[in-house]
C-alpha positions as CSV (number, residue, x, y, z in Angstrom):
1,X,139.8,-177.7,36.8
2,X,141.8,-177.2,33.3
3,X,140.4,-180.4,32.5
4,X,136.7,-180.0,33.7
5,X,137.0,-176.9,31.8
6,X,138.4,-178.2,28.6
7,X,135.6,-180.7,28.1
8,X,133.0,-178.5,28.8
9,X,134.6,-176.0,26.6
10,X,135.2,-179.0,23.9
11,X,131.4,-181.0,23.9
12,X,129.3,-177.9,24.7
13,X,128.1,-174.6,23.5
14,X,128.2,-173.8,27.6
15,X,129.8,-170.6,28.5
16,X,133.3,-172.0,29.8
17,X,135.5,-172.2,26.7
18,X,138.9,-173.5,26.1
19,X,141.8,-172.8,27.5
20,X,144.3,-170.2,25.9
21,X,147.3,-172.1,26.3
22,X,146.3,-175.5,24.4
23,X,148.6,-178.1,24.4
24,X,148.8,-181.0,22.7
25,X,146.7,-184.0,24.0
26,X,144.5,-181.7,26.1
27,X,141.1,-183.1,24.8
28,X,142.4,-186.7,26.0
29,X,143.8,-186.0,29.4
30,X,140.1,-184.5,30.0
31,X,138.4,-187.3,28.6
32,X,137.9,-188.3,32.3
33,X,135.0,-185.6,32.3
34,X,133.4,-186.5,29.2
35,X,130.9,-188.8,31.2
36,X,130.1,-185.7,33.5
37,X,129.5,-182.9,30.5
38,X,127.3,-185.9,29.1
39,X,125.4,-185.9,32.5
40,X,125.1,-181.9,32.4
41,X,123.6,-182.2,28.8
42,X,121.1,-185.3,29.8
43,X,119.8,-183.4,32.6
44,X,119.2,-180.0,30.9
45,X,117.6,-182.1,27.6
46,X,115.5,-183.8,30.4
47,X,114.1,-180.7,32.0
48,X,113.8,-179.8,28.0
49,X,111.3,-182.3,27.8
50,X,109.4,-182.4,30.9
51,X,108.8,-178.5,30.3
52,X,107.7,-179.3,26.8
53,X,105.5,-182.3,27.4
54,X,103.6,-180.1,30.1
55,X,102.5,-177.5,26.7
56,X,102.7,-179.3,23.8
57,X,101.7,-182.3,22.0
58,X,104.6,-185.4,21.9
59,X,105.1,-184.6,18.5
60,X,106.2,-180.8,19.0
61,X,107.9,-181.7,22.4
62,X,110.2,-184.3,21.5
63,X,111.2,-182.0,18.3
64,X,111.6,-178.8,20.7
65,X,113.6,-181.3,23.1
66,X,116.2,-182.7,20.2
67,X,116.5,-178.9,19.3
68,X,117.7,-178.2,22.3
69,X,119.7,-181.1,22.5
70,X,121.5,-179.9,19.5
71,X,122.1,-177.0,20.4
72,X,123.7,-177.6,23.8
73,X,126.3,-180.0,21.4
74,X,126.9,-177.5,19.5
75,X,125.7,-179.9,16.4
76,X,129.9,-181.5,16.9
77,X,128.2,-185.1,16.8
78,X,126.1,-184.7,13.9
79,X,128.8,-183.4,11.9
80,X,131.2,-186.2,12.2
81,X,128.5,-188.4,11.5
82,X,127.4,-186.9,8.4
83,X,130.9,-187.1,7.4
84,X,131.7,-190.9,8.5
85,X,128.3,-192.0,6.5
86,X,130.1,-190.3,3.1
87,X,133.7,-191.6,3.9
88,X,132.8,-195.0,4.8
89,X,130.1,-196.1,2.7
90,X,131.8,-194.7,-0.3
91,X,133.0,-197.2,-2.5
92,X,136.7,-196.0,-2.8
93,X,140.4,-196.5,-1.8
94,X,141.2,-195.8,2.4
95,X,143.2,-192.8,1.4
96,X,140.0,-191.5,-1.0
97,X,137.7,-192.5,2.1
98,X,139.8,-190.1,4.1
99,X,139.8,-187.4,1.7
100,X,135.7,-187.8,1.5
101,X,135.4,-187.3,5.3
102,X,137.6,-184.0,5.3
103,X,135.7,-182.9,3.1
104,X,133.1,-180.0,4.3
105,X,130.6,-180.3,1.4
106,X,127.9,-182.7,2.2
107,X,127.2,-186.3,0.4
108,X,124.3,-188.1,-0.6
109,X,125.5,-191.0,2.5
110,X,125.7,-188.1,4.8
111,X,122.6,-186.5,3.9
112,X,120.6,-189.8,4.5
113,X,122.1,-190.4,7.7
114,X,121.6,-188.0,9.2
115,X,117.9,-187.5,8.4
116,X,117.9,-190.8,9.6
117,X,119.2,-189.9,13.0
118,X,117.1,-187.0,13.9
119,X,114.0,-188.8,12.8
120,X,114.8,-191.6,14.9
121,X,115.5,-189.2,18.2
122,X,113.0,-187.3,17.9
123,X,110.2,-190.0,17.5
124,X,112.1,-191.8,20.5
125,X,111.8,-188.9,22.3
126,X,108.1,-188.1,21.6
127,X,107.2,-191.6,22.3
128,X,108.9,-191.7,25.6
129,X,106.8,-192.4,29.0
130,X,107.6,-190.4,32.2
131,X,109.2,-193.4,33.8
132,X,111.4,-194.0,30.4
133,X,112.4,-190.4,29.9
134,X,115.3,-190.9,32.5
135,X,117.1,-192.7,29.4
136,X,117.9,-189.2,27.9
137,X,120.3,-189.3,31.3
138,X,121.7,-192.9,30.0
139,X,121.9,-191.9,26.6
140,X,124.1,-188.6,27.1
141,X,126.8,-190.0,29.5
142,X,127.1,-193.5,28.1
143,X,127.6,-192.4,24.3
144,X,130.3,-189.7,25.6
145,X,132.0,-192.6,27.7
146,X,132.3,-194.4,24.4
147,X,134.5,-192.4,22.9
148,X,137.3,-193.1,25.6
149,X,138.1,-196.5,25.1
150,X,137.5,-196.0,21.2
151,X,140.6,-193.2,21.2
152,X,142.8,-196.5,21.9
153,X,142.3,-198.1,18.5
154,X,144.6,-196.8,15.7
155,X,144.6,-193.8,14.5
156,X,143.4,-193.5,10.8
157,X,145.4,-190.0,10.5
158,X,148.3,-188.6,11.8
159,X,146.6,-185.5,12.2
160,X,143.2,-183.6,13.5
161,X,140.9,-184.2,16.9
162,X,141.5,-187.4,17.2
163,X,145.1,-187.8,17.2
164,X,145.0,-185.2,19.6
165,X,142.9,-187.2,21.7
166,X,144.5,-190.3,21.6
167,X,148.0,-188.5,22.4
168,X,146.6,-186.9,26.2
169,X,144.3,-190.5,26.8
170,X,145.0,-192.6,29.4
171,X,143.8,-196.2,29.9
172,X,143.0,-195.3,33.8
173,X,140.7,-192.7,33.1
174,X,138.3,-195.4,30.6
175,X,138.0,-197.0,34.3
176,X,137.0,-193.9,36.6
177,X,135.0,-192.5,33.4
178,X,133.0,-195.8,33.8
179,X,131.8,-195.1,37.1
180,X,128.9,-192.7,36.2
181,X,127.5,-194.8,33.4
182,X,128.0,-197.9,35.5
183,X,125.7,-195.6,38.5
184,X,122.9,-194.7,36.4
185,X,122.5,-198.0,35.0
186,X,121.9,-199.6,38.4
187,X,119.6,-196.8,39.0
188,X,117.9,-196.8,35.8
189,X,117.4,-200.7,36.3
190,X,116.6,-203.7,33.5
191,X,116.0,-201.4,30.8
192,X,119.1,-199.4,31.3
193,X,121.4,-202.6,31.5
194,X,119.9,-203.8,28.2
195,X,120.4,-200.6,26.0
196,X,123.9,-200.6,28.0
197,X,124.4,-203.8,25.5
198,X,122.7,-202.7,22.7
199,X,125.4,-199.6,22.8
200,X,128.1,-201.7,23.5
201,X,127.6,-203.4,20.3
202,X,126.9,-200.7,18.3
203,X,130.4,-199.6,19.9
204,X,131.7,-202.7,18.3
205,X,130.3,-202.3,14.6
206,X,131.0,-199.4,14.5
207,X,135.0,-199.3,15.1
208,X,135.1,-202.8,13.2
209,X,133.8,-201.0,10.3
210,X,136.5,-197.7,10.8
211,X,138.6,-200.5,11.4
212,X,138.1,-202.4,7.7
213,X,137.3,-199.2,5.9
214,X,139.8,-196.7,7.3
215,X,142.3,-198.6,8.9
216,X,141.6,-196.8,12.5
217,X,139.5,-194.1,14.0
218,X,139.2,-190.3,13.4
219,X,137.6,-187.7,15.5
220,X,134.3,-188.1,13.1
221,X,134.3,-191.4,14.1
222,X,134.0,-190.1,17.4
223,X,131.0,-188.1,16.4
224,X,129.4,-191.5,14.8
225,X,129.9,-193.1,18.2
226,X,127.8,-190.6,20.2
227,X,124.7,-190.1,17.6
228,X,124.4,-194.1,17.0
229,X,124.6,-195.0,20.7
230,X,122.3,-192.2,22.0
231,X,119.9,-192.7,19.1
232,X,119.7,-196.7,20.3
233,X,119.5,-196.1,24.1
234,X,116.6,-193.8,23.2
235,X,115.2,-196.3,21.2
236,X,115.5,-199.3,23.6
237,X,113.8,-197.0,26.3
238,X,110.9,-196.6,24.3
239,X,110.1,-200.5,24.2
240,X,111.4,-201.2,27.7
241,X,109.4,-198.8,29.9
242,X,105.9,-197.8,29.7
């Protein structure tokens, strides 16, 4: 349960918190979970929404529904990505790159994306149909599974979130995390398998590009993964259900 707890207490703004004695590698060995917390949030954002499409027009609802989405992430996502879209696009040296995303202040690159981002989710998700909404589901655990076999690259730093994850990470617990994505994409059906793809290769751009720019992955990196893939899932179940 120190595991459950730890990536509850590490992806959410839930009420369980983190344990008192950390250690190191504790945000890997309950990367297992990650999938799960991912459910948790996909379920209550979907509630979100139902409840918001019943009073308001699409527009408000799917704004009141990424709100919430937000909030129940505790805005750790967004963060990282703001900060990979100043460090990698920067036209610098690696070691300036890494300087850029450690730094808190916020950068024209970072600015843009993530305007970028929230426009796109919450457009997706004021366009969606009943029958597509279930995506919000896909979306949350998929993007959080994605982290887990991106925390075997290289590490770009020695230090931070990421090495910590990387150092408690173990290749078994990719496989079991699997299992809940894998379920809700044969429930979900032909739409779900195709933005199951179209993650995957956003999952592959987007640690090619850590990879050439920063030599390996950091926790923001982390944070990239989870906007971009549940910003394209969203996306992809806007076209594919009606």
């Amino acid at each position: 349960m120190r595991n459950l707890r730890t990536a509850f207490g590490l992806l959410t703004t839930l009420p369980f918190g983190l344990p008192e004695d950390w250690r190191s590698g504790d945000s890997g060995r309950a990367a297992v979970w990650y999938p799960l917390v991912g459910l948790v949030i996909g379920l209550i954002t979907w509630l979100c929404w139902r409840l918001s499409m019943s009073f308001f027009p699409p527009t408000i609802a799917g704004i009141l529904t990424l709100l919430v989405w937000i909030v129940l992430s505790g805005g750790l996502h967004l963060d990282g990505l703001a900060d990979c879209c100043d460090g990698l696009f920067a036209s610098a040296s690696v070691e300036r790159r890494l300087e850029i995303m450690k730094d808190p202040r916020l950068g024209t690159f970072g600015g843009v994306g993530l305007v970028l981002i929230l426009l796109f989710k919450a457009s997706a998700l004021s366009s969606l149909s009943a029958s597509a909404a279930p995506g919000i589901l896909l979306a949350a655990v998929l993007s959080r599974w994605c982290i887990l076999p991106a925390g075997l690259l290289p590490l770009a730093r020695s230090g931070g979130m990421g090495a910590d994850f990387s150092a408690g990470l173990r290749p078994l617990a990719i496989w079991f995390g699997a299992l809940l994505p894998l379920a809700l994409v044969f429930l979900l059906g032909w739409t779900a398998a195709a933005a199951s793809v179209a993650a995957l290769l956003l999952l592959g751009v987007v640690l090619w590009l850590a990879k050439t720019r920063i030599k390996g992955v950091t926790g923001d990196v982390f944070g990239m993964l989870v906007e971009g893939i549940e910003t394209i899932i969203l996306v992809v179940f806007t076209i594919g259900v009606r």
